[in-house]
C-alpha positions as CSV (number, residue, x, y, z in Angstrom):
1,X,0.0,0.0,0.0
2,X,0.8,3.1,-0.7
3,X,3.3,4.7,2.2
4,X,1.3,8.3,2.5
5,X,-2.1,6.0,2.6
6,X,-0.3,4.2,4.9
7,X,0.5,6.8,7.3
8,X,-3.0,8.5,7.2
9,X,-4.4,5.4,7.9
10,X,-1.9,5.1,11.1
11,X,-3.3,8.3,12.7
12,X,-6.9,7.6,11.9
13,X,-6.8,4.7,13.5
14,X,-4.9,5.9,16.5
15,X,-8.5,8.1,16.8
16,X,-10.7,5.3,16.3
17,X,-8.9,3.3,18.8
18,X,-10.0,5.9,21.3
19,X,-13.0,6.6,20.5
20,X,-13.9,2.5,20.8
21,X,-11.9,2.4,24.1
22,X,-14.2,5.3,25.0
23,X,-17.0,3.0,24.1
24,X,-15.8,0.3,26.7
25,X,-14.8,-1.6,23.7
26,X,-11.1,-3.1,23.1
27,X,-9.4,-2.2,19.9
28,X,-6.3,-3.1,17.9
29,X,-4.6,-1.8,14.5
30,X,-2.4,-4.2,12.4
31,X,-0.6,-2.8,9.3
32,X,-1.7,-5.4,6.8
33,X,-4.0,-8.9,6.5
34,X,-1.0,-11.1,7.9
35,X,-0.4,-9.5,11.1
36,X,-4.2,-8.8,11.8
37,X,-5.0,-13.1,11.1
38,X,-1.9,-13.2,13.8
39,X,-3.9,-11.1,15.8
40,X,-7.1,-12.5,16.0
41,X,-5.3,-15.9,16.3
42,X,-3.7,-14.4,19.9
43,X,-7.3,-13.3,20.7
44,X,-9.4,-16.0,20.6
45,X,-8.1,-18.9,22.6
46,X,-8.2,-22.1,21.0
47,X,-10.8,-24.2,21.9
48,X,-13.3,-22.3,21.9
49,X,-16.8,-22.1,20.3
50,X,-16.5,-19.9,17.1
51,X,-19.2,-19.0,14.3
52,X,-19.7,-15.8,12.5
53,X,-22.5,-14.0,10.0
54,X,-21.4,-12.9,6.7
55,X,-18.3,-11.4,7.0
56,X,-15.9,-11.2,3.6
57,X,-13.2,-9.4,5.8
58,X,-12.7,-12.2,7.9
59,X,-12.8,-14.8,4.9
60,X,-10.5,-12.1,2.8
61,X,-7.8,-12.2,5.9
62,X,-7.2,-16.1,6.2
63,X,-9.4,-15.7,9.4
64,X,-12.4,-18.2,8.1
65,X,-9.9,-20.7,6.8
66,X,-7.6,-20.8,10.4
67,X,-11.0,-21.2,12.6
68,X,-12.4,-24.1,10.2
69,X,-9.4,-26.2,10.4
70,X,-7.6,-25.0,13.3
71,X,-8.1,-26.4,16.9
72,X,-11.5,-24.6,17.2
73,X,-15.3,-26.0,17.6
74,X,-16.5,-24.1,14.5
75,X,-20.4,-23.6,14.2
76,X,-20.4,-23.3,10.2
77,X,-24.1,-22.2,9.8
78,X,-23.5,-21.9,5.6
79,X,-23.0,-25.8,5.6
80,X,-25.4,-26.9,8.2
81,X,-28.3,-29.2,6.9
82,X,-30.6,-27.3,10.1
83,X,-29.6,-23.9,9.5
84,X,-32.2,-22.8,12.4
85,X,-30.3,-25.0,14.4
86,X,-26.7,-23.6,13.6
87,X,-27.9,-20.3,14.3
88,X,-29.5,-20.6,17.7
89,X,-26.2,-22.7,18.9
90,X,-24.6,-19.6,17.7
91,X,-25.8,-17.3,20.3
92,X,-24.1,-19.9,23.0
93,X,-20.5,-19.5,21.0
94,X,-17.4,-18.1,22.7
95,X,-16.9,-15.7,19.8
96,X,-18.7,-14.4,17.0
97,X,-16.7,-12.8,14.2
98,X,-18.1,-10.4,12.6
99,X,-17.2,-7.0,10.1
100,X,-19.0,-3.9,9.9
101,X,-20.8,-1.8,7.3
102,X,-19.4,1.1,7.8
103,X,-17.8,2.9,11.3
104,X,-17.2,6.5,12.6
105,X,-14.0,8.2,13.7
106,X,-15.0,8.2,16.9
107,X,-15.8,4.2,17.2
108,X,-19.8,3.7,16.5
109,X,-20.7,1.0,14.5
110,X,-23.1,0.4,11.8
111,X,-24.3,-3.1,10.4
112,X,-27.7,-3.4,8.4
113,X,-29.4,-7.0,8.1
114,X,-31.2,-9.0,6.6
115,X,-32.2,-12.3,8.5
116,X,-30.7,-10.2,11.5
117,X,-28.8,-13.4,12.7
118,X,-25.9,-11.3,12.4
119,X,-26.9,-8.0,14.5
120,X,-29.0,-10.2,16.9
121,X,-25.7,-12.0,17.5
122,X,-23.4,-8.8,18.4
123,X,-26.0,-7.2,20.4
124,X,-26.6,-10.4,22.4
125,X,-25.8,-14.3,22.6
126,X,-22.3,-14.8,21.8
127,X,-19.6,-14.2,25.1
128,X,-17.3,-12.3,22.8
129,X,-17.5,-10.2,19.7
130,X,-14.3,-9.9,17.4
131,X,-15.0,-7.3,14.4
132,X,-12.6,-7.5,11.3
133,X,-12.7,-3.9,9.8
134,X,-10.5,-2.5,6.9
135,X,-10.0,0.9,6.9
136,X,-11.8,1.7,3.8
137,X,-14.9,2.0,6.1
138,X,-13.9,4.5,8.5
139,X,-16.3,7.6,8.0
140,X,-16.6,11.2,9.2
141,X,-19.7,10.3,11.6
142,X,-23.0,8.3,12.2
143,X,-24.7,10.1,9.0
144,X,-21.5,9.4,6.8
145,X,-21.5,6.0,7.8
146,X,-25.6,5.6,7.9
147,X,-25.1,6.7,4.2
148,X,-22.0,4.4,3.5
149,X,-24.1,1.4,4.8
150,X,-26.9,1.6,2.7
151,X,-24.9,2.7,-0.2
152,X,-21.6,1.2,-0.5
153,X,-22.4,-1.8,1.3
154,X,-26.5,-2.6,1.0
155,X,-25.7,-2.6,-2.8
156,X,-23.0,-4.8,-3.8
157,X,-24.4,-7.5,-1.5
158,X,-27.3,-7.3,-2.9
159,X,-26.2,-7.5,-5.8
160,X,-23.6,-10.6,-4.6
161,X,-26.7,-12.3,-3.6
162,X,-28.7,-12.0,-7.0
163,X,-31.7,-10.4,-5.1
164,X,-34.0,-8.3,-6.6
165,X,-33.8,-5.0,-5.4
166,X,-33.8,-1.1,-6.7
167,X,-30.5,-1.1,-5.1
168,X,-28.7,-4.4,-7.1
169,X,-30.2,-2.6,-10.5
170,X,-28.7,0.9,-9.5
171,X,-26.3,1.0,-7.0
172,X,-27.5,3.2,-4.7
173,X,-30.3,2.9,-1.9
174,X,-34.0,3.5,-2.9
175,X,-34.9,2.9,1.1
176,X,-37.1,0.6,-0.7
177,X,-39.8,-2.5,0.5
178,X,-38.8,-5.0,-1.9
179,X,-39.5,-8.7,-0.7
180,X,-35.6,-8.8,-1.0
181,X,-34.9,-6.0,0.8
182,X,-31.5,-6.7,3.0
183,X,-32.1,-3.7,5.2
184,X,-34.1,-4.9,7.5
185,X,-32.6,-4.5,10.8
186,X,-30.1,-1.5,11.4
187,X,-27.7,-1.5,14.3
188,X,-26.1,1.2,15.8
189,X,-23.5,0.0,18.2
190,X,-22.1,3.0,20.2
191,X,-21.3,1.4,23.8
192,X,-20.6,-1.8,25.6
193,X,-22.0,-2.7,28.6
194,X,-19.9,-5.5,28.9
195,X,-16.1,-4.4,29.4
196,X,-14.0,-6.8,26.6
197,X,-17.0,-8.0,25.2
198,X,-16.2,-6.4,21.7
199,X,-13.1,-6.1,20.2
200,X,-12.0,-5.0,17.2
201,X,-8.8,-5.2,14.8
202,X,-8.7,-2.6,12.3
203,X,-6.9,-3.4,9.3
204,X,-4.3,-1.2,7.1
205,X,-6.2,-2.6,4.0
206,X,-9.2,-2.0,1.9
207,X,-11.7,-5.3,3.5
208,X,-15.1,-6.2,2.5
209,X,-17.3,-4.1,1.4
């Protein structure tokens, strides 16, 4: 990566460290995909219960990969033949992986749903929450990232998912009611009760989307 991008991405995330610490949350920059898969490795013991929602940034880091065949008790919803199943056990996991949407200078985060298996599991279930976020989805505040989420990231999974939506057809959010839809649940994560509970590696990379 470019050493000037590099840099800048240094010092923001020096500021969104702060602002998640602030939040009662624990945070973490690595400087490219290897060291933040060592991190997360050191994190979550092994062991332990993991599963996760859709998260690209985890799959994009080697994180997926290491949990599935490393000394771990993964809960692979995606392969399970009682997905219902899969996804209560995953609200009794150790750790849930998860990205985010999009996420503000100050550390609040944004994640929009469409099954909500994935926000019902950070707000509640899971012991621990580890979020894999590149720096491409750092924004100004909660309206930048609000906007990012439905924009940015609403779209292209949409449109990953072949659904049917103004959004996959456009780009861009039409805050439509299609049957489709993917943003039905919106979560705003700005505090945790629960010191440790969430923590978070941001990544010196563009992750996800």
């Amino acid at each position: 990566m470019n050493k000037n991008i590099t840099k800048r991405n240094e010092l923001l995330a020096q500021k969104v460290i702060k602002g998640l610490e602030s939040r009662n949350m624990e945070a973490f920059y690595a400087a490219d995909r290897e060291e933040a898969l060592k991190k997360a490795l050191e994190i979550i013991p092994q062991g332990s219960t993991v599963t996760m929602g859709g998260c690209m940034s985890a799959v994009e880091i080697g994180l997926v990969d290491a949990v599935k065949t490393g000394p771990y008790d993964y809960i692979d919803r995606g392969a399970a033949e009682d997905k219902r199943a899969a996804e209560l056990k995953a609200y009794d996991a150790d750790w849930f992986i998860a990205s985010a949407n999009a996420m503000t200078e100050d550390g609040v985060i944004i994640n929009i749903d469409g099954n909500s298996n994935r926000v019902s599991a950070i707000a509640q279930g899971p012991r621990h929450v580890l979020f894999i976020v590149g720096m491409n989805k750092i924004c100004k505040d909660v309206d930048h990232a609000m906007k990012r989420a439905r924009n940015v990231a609403a779209p292209i999974n949409a449109q990953r998912f072949g659904l049917d939506t103004p959004c996959a057809k456009t780009g861009s959010c039409f805050n439509c009611k299609s049957p489709d839809t993917i943003c039905c649940q919106f979560l705003i994560t700005r505090f945790s009760r629960h010191p440790g509970r969430i923590k978070v590696i941001l990544v010196n990379d563009s992750l996800g989307f």
